[in-house]
C-alpha beads as a LAMMPS data file, in Angstrom:
LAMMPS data file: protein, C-alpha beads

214 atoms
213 bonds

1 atom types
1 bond types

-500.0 500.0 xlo xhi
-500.0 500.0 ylo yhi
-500.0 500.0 zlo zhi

Masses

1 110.0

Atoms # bond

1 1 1 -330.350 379.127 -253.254
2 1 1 -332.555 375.547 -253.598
3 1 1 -331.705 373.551 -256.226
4 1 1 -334.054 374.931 -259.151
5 1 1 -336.042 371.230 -259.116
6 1 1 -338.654 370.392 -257.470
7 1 1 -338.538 366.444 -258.191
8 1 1 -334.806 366.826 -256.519
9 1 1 -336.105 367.806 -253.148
10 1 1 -339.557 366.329 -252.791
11 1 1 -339.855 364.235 -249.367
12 1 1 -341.426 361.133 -249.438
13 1 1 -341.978 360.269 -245.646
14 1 1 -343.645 364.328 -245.326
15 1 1 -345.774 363.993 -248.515
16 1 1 -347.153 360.582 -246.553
17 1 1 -348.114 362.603 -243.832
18 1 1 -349.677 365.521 -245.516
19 1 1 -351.990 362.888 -247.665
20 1 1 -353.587 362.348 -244.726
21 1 1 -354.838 366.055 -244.702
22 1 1 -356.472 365.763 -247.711
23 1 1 -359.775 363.669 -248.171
24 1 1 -360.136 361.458 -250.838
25 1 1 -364.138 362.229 -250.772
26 1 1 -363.679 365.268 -252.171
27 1 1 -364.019 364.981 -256.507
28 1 1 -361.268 367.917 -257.009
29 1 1 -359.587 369.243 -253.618
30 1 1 -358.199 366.106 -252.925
31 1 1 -353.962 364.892 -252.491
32 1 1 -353.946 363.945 -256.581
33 1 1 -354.757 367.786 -257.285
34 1 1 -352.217 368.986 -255.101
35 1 1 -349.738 366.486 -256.707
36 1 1 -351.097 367.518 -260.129
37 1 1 -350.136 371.432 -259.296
38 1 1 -346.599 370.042 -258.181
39 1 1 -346.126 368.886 -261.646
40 1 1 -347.109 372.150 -263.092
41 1 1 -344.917 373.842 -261.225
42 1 1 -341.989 372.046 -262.846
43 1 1 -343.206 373.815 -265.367
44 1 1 -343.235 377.012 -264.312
45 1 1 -339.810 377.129 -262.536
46 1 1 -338.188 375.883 -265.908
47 1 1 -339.613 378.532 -267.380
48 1 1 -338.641 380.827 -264.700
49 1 1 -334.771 379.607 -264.699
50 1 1 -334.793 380.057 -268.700
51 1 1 -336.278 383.625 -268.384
52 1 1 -333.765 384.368 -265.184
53 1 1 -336.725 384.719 -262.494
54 1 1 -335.148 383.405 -259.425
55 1 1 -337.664 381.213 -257.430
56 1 1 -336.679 379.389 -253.953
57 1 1 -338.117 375.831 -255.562
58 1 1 -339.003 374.624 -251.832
59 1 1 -341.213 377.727 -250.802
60 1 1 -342.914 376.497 -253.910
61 1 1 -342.921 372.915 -253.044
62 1 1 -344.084 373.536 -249.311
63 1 1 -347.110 375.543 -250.626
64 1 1 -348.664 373.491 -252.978
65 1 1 -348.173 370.354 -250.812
66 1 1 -350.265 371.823 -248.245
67 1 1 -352.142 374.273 -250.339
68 1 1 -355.511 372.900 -249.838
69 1 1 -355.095 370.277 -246.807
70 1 1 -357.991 370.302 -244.596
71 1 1 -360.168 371.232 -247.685
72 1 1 -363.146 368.935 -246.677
73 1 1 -362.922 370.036 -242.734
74 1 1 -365.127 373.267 -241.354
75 1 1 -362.527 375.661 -241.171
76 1 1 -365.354 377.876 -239.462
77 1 1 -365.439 375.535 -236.936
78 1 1 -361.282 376.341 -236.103
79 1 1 -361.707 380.044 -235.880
80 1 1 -360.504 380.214 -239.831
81 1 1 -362.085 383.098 -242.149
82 1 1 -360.986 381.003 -244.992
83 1 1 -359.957 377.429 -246.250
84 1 1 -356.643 378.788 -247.395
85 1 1 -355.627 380.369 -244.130
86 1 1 -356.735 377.051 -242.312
87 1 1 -354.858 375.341 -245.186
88 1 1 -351.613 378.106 -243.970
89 1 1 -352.186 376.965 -240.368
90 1 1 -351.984 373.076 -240.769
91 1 1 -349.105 373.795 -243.252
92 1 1 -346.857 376.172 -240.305
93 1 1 -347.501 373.590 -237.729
94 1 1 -346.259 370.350 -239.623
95 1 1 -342.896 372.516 -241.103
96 1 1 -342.320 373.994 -237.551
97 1 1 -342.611 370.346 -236.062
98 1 1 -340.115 369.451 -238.804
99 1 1 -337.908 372.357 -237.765
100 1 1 -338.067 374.563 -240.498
101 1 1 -336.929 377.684 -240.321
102 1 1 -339.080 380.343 -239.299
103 1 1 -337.861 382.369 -242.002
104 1 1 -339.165 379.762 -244.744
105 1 1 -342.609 378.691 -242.644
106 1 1 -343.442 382.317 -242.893
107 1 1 -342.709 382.567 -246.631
108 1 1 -345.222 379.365 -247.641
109 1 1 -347.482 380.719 -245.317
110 1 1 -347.777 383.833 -247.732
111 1 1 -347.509 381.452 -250.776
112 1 1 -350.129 379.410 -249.613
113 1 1 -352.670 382.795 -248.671
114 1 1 -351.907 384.026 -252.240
115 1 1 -354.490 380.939 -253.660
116 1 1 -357.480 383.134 -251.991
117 1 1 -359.670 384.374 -254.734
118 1 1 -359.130 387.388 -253.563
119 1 1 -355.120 386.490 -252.337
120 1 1 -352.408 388.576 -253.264
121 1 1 -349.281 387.907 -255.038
122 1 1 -346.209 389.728 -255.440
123 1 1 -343.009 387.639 -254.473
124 1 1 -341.750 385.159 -257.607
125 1 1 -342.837 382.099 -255.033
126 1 1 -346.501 383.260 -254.533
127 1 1 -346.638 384.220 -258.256
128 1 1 -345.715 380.483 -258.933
129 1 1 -347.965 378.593 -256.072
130 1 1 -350.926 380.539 -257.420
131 1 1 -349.855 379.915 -261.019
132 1 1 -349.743 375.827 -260.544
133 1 1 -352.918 376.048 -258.685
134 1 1 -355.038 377.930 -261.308
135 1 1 -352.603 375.722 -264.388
136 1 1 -355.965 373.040 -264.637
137 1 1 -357.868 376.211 -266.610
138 1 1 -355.277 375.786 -269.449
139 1 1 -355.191 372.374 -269.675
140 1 1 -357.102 370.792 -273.057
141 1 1 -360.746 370.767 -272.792
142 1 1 -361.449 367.670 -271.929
143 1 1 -359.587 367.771 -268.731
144 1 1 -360.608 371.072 -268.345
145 1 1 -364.327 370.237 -268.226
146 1 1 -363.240 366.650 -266.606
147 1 1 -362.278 369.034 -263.867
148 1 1 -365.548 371.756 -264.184
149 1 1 -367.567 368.660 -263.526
150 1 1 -365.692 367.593 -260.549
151 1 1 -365.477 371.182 -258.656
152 1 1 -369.641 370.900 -259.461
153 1 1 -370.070 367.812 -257.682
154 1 1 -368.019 369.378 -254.483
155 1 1 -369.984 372.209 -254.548
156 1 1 -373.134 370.409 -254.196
157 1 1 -371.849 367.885 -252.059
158 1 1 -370.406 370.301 -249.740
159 1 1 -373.385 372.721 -249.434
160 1 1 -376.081 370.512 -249.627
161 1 1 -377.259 371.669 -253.084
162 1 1 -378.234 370.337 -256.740
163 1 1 -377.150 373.144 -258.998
164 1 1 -378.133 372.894 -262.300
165 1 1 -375.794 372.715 -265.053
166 1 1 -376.865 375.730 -267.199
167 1 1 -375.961 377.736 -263.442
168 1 1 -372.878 376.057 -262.586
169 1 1 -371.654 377.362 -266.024
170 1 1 -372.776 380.552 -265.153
171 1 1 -370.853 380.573 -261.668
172 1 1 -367.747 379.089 -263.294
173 1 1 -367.682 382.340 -266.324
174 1 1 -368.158 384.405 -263.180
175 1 1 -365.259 382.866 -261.701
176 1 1 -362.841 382.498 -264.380
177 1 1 -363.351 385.914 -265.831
178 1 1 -361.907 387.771 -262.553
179 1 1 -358.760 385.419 -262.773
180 1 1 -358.593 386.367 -266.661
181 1 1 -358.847 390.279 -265.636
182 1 1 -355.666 389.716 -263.537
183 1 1 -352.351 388.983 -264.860
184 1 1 -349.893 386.515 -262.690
185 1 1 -346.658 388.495 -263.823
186 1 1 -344.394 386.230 -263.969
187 1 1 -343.258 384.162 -267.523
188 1 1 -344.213 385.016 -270.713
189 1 1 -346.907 382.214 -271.093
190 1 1 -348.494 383.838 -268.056
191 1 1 -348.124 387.388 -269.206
192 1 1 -346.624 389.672 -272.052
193 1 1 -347.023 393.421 -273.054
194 1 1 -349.634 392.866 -275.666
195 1 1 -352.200 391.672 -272.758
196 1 1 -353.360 388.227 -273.682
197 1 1 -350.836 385.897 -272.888
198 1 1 -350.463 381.944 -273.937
199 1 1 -352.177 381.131 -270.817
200 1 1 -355.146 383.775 -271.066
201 1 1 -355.989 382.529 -274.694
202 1 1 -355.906 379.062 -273.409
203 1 1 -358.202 379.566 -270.808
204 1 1 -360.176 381.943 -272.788
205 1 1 -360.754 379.156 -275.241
206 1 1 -362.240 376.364 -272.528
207 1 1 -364.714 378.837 -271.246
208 1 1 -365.933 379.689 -274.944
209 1 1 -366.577 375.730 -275.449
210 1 1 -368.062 375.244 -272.175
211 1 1 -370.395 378.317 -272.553
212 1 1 -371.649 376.323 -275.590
213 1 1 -373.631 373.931 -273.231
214 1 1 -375.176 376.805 -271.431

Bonds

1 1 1 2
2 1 2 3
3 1 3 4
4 1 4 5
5 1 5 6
6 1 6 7
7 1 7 8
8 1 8 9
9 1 9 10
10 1 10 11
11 1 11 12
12 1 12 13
13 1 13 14
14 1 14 15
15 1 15 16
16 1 16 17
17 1 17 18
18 1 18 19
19 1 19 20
20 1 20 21
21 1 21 22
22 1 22 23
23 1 23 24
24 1 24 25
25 1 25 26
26 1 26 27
27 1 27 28
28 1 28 29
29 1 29 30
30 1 30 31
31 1 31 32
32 1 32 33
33 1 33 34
34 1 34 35
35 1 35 36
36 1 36 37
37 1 37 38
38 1 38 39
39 1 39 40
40 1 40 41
41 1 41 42
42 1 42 43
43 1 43 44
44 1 44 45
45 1 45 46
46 1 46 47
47 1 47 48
48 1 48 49
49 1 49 50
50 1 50 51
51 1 51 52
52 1 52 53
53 1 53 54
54 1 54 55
55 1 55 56
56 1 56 57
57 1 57 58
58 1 58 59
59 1 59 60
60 1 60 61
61 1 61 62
62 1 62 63
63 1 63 64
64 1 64 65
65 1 65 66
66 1 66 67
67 1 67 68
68 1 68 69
69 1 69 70
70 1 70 71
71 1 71 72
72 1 72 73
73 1 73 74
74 1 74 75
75 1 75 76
76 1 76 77
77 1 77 78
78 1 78 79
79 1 79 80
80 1 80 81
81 1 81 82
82 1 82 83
83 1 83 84
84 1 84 85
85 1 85 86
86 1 86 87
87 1 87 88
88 1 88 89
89 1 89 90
90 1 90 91
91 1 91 92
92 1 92 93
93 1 93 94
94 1 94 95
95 1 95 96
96 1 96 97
97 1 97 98
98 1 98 99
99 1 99 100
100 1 100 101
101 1 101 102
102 1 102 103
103 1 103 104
104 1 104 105
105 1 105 106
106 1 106 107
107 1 107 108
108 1 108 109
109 1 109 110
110 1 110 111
111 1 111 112
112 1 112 113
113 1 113 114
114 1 114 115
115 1 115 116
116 1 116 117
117 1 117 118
118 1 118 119
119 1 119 120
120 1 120 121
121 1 121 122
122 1 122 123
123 1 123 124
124 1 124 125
125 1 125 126
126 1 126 127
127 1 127 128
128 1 128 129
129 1 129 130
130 1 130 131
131 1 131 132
132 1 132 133
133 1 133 134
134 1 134 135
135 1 135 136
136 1 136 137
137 1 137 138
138 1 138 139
139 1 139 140
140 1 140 141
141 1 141 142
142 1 142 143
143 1 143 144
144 1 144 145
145 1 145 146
146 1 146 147
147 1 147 148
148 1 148 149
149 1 149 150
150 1 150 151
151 1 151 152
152 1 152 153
153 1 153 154
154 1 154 155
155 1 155 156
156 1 156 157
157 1 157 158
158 1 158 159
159 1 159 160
160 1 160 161
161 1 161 162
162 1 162 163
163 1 163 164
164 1 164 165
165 1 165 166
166 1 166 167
167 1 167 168
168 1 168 169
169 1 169 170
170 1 170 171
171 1 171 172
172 1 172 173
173 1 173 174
174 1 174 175
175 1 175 176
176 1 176 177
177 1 177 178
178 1 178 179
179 1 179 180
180 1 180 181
181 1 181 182
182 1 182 183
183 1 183 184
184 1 184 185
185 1 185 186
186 1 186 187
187 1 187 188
188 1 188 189
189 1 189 190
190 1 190 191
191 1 191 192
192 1 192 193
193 1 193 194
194 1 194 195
195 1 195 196
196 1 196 197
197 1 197 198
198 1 198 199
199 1 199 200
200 1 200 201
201 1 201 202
202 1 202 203
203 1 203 204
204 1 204 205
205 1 205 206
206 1 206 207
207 1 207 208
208 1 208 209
209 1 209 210
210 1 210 211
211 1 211 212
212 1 212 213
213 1 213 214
């Protein structure tokens, strides 16, 4: 078993590298969000090890590094159905070249898949990847609408478009109300028995005060 922290096993001279992946065009899906869900999932896997939910801390680490490198690239253009499984792909290739264990590439490959909207999640790894990545809709509103104006700007920058705010708000209930109808089963803050855990109310709470600019 991997030492429970990430800060203990993060790799300088590899995180270098994978920068490079990311673009720092892009307003949100950039290397600082990445390194922003790395610090969540401190978080989470203290949480995890006080609760006694064993988590391999590296299958973690591995799949938020390289969760969303290559974000700004057409992934179409590679033969990729999404950005996450392009994402998967630049992520196998760099820890094979690194020797990494099949075993292990395979497991953030899956960790790394579960960030799909539509991704699933059942091992205590993807549970926590997907976790850190979605942590930003629980953060206090200002950051949280710091970052709804950011993903906007993408969008539009991305796809050509000028969406109008009153819409965007509309896409982003849309959005945030199928991750609300799941549950990521994994702490307490994430999920309990009564249905609306710490994180649900949170988030619950930002899209009520953004819906007020509507």
């Amino acid at each position: 078993m991997t030492d429970w922290n990430i800060s203990s096993i993060r790799d300088a001279g590899l995180e270098a590298v994978v920068s490079t992946l990311y673009s720092d065009a892009l307003p949100y899906h950039n290397f600082a969000h990445a390194q922003d869900t790395l610090a969540a999932a401190e978080t989470i896997i203290r949480h995890c090890m006080r609760e006694g939910i064993r988590v391999d801390p590296l299958v973690v680490y591995y799949g938020l590094l390289f969760h969303d490198a290559g974000y700004h690239e057409n992934h179409r253009r590679f033969g990729f159905a999404s950005k996450e499984a392009y994402s998967a792909d630049l992520a196998a290739r760099h820890l094979r070249a690194r020797k990494v264990p099949p075993a292990l590439v395979k497991k953030v490959v899956a960790a790394i898949m579960s960030t799909h909207r539509d991704g699933t999640f059942v091992t205590a790894e993807q549970k926590a990847v997907r976790a850190a990545d979605l942590s930003g809709l629980a953060a206090d509103y200002p950051r949280f609408r710091t970052n709804t104006l950011r993903l906007k700007e993408e969008f539009d920058r991305l796809n050509g478009t000028d969406t109008p705010w009153s819409e965007w708000i509309r896409k982003v209930t849309e959005t945030i109300s199928f991750y609300l109808a799941q549950e990521i089963r994994l702490t307490s803050y994430f999920a309990n028995p009564q249905g609306e855990s710490a994180f649900h109310a949170a988030v619950s709470a930002n899209l009520a005060e953004l819906q007020k600019e509507a």
